[in-house]
C-alpha positions in Angstrom: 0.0 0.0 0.0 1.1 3.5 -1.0 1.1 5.4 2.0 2.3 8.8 0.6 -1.0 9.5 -1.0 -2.7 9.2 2.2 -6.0 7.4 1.8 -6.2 8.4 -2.2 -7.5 5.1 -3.5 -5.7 2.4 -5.7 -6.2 -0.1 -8.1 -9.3 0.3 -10.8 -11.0 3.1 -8.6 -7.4 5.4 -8.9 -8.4 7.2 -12.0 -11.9 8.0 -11.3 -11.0 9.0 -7.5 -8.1 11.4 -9.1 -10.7 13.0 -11.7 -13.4 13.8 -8.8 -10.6 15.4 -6.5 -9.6 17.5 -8.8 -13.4 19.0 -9.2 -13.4 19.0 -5.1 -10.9 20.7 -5.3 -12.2 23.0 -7.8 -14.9 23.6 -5.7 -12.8 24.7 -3.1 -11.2 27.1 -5.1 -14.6 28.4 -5.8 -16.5 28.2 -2.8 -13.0 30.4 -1.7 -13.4 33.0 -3.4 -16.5 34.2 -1.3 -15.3 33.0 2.4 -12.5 32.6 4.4 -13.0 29.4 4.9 -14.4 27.0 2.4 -17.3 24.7 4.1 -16.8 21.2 3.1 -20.4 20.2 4.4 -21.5 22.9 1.0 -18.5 21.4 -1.2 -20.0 18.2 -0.8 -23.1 19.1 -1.4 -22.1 20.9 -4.6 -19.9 18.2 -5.7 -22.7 15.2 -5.6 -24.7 17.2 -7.4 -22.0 17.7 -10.4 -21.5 14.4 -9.9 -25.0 12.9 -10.7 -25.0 15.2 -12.9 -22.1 14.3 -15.2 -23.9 10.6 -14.8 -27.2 12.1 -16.0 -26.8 9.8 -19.4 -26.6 7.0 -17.6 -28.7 7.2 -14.7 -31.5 8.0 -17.1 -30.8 4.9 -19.3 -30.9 2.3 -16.6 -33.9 4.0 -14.8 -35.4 3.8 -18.2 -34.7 0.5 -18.5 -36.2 -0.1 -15.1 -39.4 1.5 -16.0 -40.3 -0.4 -19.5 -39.0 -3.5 -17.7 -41.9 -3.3 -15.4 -44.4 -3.3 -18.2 -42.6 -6.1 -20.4 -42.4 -8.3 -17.4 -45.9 -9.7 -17.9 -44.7 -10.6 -21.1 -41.6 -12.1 -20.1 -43.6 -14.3 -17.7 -46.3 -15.3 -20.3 -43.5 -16.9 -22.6 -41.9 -18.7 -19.7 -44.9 -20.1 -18.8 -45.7 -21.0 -21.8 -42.0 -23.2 -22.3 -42.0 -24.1 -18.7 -41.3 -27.5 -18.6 -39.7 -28.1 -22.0 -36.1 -28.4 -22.3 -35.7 -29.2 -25.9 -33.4 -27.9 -28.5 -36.6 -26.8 -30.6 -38.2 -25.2 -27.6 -35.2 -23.7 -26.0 -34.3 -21.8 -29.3 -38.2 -20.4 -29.6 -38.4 -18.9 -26.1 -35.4 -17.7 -27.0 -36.3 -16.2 -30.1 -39.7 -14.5 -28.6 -37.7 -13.1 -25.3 -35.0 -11.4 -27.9 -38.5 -9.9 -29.7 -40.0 -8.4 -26.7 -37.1 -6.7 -25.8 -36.6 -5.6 -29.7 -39.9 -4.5 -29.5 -39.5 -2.0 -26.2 -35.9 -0.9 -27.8 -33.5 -2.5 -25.0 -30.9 -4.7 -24.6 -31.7 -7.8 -21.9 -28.2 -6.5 -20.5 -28.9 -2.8 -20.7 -29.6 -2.5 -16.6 -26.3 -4.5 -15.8 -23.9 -2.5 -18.6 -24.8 1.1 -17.1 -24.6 -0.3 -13.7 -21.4 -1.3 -14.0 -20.2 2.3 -15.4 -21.6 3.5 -12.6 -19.9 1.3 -9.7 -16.7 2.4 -10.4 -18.1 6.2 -9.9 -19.6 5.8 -7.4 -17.1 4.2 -5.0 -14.5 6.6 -5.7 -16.8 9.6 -5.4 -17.2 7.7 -1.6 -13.7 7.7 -1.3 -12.9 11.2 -2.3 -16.2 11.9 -0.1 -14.7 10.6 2.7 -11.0 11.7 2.6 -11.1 14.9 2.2 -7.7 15.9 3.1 -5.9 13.2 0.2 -7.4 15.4 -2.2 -8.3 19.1 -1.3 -4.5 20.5 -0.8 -6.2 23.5 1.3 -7.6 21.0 4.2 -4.1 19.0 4.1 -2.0 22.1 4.3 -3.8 22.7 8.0 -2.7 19.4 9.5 1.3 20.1 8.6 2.6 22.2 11.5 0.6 19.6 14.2 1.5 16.4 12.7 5.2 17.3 12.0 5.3 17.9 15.7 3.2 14.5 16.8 5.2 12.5 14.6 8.1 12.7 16.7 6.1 11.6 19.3 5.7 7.9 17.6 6.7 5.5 19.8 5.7 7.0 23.5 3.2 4.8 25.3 1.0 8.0 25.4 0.5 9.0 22.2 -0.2 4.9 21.3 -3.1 5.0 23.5 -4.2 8.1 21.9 -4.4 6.3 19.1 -5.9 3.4 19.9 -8.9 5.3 21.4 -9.7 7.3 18.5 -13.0 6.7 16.7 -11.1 6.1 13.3 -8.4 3.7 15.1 -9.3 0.0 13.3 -9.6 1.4 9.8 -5.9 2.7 9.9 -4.7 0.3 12.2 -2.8 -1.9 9.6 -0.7 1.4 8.7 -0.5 2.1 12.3 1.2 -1.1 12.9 3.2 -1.1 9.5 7.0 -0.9 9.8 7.0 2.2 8.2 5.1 3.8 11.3 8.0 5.7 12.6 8.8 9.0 14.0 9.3 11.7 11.4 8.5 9.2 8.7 6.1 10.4 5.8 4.1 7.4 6.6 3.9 8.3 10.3 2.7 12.0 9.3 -0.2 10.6 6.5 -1.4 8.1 8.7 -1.6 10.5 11.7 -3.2 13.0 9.4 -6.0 9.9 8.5 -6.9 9.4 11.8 -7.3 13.3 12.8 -9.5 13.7 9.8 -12.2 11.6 11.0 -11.1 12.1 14.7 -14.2 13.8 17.3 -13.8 17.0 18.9 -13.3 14.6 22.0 -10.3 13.0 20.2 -9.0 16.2 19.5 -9.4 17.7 23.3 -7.4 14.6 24.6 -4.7 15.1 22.2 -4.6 18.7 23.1 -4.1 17.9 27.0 -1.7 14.7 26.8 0.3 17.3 24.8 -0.3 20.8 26.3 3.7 21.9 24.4 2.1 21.0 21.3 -1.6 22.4 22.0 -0.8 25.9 20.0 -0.6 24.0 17.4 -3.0 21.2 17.8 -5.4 24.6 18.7 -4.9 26.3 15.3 -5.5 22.8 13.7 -8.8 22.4 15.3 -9.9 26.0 14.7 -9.6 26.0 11.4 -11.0 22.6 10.6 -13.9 23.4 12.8 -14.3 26.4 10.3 -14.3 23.7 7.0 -16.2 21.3 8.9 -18.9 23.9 9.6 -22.4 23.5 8.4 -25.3 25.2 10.1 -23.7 25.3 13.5 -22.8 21.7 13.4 -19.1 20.1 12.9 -19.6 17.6 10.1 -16.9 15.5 11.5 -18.8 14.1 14.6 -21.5 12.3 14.3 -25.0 12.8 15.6 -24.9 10.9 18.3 -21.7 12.4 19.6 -23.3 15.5 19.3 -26.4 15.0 21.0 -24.9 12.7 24.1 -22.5 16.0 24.2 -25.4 18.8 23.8 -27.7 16.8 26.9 -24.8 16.3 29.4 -24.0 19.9 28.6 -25.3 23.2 27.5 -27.7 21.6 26.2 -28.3 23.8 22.4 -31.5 22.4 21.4 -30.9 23.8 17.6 -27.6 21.5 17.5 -29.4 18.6 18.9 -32.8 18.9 17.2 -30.0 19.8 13.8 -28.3 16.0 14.5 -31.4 14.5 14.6 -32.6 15.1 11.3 -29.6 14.4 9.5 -30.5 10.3 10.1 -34.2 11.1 9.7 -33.6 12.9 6.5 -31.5 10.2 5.3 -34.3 7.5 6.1 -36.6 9.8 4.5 -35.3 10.9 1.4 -34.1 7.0 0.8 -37.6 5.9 1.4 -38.7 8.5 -1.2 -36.2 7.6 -3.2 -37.4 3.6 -3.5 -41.4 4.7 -4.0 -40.2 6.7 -7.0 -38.7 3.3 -8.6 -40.7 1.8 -11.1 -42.4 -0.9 -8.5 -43.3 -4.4 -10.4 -46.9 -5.3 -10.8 -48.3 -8.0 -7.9 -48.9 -11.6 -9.6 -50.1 -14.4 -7.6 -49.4 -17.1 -9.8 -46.0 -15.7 -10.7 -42.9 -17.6 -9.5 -41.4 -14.6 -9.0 -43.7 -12.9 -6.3 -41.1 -14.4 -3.4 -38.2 -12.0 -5.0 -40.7 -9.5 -5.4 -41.4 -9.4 -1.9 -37.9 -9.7 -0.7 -37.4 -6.8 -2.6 -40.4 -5.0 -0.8 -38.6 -5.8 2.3 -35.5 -4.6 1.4 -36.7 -1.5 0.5 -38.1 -1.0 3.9 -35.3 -2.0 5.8 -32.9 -0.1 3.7 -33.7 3.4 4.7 -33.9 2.2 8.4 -30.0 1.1 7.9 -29.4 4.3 6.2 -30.8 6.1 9.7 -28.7 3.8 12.0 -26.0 4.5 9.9 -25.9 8.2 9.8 -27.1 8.6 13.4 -23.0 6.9 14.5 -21.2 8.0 11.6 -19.7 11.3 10.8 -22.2 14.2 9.7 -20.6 14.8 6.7 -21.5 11.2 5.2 -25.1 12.0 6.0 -25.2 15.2 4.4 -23.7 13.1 0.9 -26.5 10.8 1.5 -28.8 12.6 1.8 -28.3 15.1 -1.2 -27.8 12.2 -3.1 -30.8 10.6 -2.5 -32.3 14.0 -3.3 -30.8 14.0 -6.6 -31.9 10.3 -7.5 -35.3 11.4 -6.5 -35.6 14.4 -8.7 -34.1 12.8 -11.8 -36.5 9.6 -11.1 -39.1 11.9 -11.3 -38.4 13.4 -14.4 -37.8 10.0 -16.2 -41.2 9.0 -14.6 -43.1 12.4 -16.1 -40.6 11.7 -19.5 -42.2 7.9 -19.8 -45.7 8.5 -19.3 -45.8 10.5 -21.9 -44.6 8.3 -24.0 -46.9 6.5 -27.1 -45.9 2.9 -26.0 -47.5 1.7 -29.4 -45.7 4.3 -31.2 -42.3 3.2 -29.4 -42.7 -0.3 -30.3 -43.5 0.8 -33.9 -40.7 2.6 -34.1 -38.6 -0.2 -32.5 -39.6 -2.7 -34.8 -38.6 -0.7 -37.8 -34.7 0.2 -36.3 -34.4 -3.4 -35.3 -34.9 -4.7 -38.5 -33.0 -2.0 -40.1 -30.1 -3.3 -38.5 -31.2 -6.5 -39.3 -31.1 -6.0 -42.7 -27.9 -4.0 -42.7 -26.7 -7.5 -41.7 -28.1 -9.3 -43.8 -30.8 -10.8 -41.7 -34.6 -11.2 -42.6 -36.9 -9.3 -40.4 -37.5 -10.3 -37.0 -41.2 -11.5 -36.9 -42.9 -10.4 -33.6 -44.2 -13.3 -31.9 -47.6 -13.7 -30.7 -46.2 -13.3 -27.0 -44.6 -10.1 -28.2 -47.7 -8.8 -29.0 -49.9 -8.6 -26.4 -50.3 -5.7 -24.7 -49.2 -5.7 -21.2 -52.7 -4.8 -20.0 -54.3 -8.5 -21.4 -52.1 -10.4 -20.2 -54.2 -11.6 -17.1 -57.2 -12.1 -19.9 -54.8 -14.3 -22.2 -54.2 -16.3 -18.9 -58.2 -16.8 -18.2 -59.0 -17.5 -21.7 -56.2 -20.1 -21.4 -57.8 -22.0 -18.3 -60.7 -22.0 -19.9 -59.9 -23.2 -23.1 -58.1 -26.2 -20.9 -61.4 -27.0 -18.9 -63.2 -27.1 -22.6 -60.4 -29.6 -23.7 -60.9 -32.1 -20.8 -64.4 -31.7 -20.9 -64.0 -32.2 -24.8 -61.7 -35.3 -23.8 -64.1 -36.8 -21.6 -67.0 -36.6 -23.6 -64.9 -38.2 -26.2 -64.1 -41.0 -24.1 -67.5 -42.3 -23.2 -68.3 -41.8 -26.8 -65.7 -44.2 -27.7 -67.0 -46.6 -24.9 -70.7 -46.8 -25.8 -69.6 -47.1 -29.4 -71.1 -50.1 -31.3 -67.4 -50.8 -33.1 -65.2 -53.0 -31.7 -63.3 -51.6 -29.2 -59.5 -51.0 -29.7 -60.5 -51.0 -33.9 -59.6 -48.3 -36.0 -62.9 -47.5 -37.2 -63.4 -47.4 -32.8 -60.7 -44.9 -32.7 -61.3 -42.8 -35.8 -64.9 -42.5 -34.4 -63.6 -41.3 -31.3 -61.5 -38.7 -33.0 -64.0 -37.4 -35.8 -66.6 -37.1 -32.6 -63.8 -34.8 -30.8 -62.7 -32.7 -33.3 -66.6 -31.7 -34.1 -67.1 -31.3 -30.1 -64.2 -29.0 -30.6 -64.7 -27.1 -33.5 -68.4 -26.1 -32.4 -67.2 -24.6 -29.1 
């Protein structure tokens, strides 16, 4: 592990994580140029907003996708049912062939969902890590830590500053570089690391560094000044978390606009993620569907989900809940828009229009027409009917069968003769035809 660059990230997520910090610290720059003191709880805010943003194309594709596969599913479901069962070269090839048609016909790919989610992972985690490392990537938040840590880093090595350590909040995520070799006093390592663990340090951490090193507290003061400027938003310090905040506002002065201020931050977040999940296209209830146990896994998930996101905010640092939270916000507002943008769509027009660039292509390569199936023609909303006019048709058949049967019993022919049998049949087939 490279522990020069602090916690920048490595491996796949490096080049994305670089790219965001440079527009952080753009932001910066910006948000500079009208206060003293940049506040990173707004610079976040700004930045997951540009960030979504710059994903727009994508976002919208898969939450497109999302929406139209909600209305194909029906059809999806009607052509396995109708192959369940049948394993068969012949078969296999035809469900095949009508799956490939519906999703011609609603102009997406069957791996559309996966391919921009998969762009997307990449982003997101490193936006995460930029999110939450502030200091790797904004020079102006690193530059404050300097004149404290080159002064704690000769202190590597005492018994006291090690059980500092050890009791900070952030200890067991930097504990491996903690314990590395390359821990040493005046080391660059030693300085990074310490500069880590400050950064997501509480104002607690900090007041015991302050008085286990009262030579150094100058120092450690201006440190903690100016970050409590950055980390600033509406009053509270978006390194602590809400609980810290409110355990320290009741045993103390007791600032009912801090502690009713850290206890929205976790209800906002379950809010706006709850939000967030209604505004998903939600798939249709079907009680004879073998997928209603998924379906209603994913119901529970999406309860549960926001109440993680609130137990989550409520011990972590404010700052993550304020990222959370605006990014939920953004996912809500663009879902929105995609919603308003689909139901205005001419499904019948779409699929028209789908057909005709499908088999454009087609031909471009040389390929006849794709034929749209009877499966791929139903309109989503007759899909139940086709399913009832199916059960019927199969309680005409047996009663068709049966009928036939005693037929072929009580007839005069010889039993088990072909003129028996083709008695039997002729009598079915007009039983048949009539209904």
């Amino acid at each position: 592990m490279n522990y020069m660059l602090l916690t920048q990230t490595t491996g796949i997520l490096r080049p994305f994580a670089i790219i965001m910090g440079k527009i952080m610290e753009g932001i910066f720059w910006f948000l500079g140029l009208f206060m003293e003191y940049p506040s990173i709880g707004l610079a976040i805010i700004l930045f997951t907003i540009i960030m979504y943003v710059l994903m727009l194309p994508l976002t919208i594709k898969q939450q497109k996708f999302s929406k139209l596969n909600n209305k194909m599913s029906p059809e999806l479901q009607a052509i396995q049912a109708k192959y369940k069962g049948k394993t068969d070269q012949e078969s296999m090839q035809k469900m095949q062939n009508e799956t490939q048609a519906v999703y011609a016909k609603y102009g997406v790919s069957p791996s559309g969902s996966c391919v921009q989610l998969l762009i997307q992972m990449p982003i997101l985690f490193a936006l995460y890590r930029v999110v939450y490392n502030i200091p790797a990537y904004v020079g102006r938040v690193k530059e404050v830590f300097i004149p404290m840590v080159d002064g704690l880093s000769s202190k590597i090595g005492s018994d006291k500053l090690t059980e500092l350590i050890q009791g900070f909040d952030s200890y067991s995520r930097y504990q491996k570089q903690v314990n590395s070799a390359d821990f040493v006093a005046g080391s660059e390592v030693a300085k990074n690391t310490l500069i880590d663990l400050l950064n997501s340090a509480s104002t607690k951490n900090w007041n015991d560094l302050s008085a286990a090193f009262p030579e150094l507290s100058v120092k450690i003061g201006n440190a903690q000044t100016a970050l409590e400027h950055f980390n600033n938003f509406l009053g509270l310090n978006i390194a602590n978390s809400p609980s810290y905040v409110i355990s320290t506002e009741i045993q103390g002065d007791k600032h009912w606009g801090l502690i009713i201020g850290a206890m929205l931050i976790p209800f906002l977040s379950a809010l706006t993620q709850w939000i967030n999940t209604k505004l998903m296209p939600q798939p249709e209830q079907d009680k004879n569907s073998e997928q209603n146990a998924m379906m209603q896994s994913m119901k529970t998930m999406n309860t549960i989900m926001p109440l993680m996101s609130a137990f989550f905010c409520y011990t972590l640092p404010i700052g993550l809940g304020i990222y959370w939270i605006t990014g939920a916000v953004v996912r809500s507002i663009i879902q929105v828009c995609v919603n308003k943008h689909l139901d205005k769509i001419d499904i019948d027009e779409m699929i028209k229009k789908n057909v005709e660039k499908n088999n454009e292509k087609r031909r471009k390569m040389g390929l006849p027409p794709q034929q749209i199936t009877a499966n791929a023609k139903i309109n989503t909303k007759n899909v139940e009917i086709t399913k009832e006019q199916a059960e019927e048709n199969k309680v005409k058949r047996e009663k068709n069968v049966k009928e036939s049967t005693d037929y072929y019993n009580k007839n005069t022919e010889k039993p088990g003769s072909l003129a028996s049998k083709a008695a039997m049949v002729k009598q079915f087939n007009e039983k048949n035809n009539k209904n």
